[in-house]
Phi, psi and omega in degrees: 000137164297173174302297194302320198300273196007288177278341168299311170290353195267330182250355160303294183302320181286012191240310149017262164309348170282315218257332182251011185254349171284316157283340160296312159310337212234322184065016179205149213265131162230159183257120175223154154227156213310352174280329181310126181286151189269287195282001151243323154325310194253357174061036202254115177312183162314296192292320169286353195260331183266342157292325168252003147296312173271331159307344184263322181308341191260309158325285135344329178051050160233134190282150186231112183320145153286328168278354166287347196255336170313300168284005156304095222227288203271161152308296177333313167294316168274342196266332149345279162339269180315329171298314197320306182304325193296327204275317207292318179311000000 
């Protein structure tokens, strides 16, 4: 497999786990793809944002700094993240 197909399923699977950690959290099901704005699109607050934050940390079993969510906007942008963090681990 090449490097780009990889890393496309490596963010495939994580916006996945974004879309399911969101649902968990939210308790209603969403449609999300790497474009979805996280706070308007899903209508997810600070506090729900920081709840499918720790839902992911857990899933993943990695810590995601907080000052890293700052530049966090789209599922695309955490699933980024999380991938970045995951190589890094």
């Amino acid at each position: 497999m090449g490097g780009s197909l990889m890393v496309e399923l490596a963010t495939d699977l994580t916006v996945r786990e974004v879309a399911r950690a969101a649902e968990t959290v939210l308790g209603r099901s969403v449609q999300v793809t790497p474009d979805t704005d996280i706070a308007r699109d899903l209508a997810v607050d600070s506090l729900a944002l920081m709840n499918i934050v720790m839902e992911l940390e857990d899933r993943f079993d990695l810590s995601i700094p907080l000052d890293r969510l700052a530049t966090v906007q789209t599922v695309g942008d955490l699933s980024d993240l999380i991938n970045k963090l995951r190589i890094k681990a």
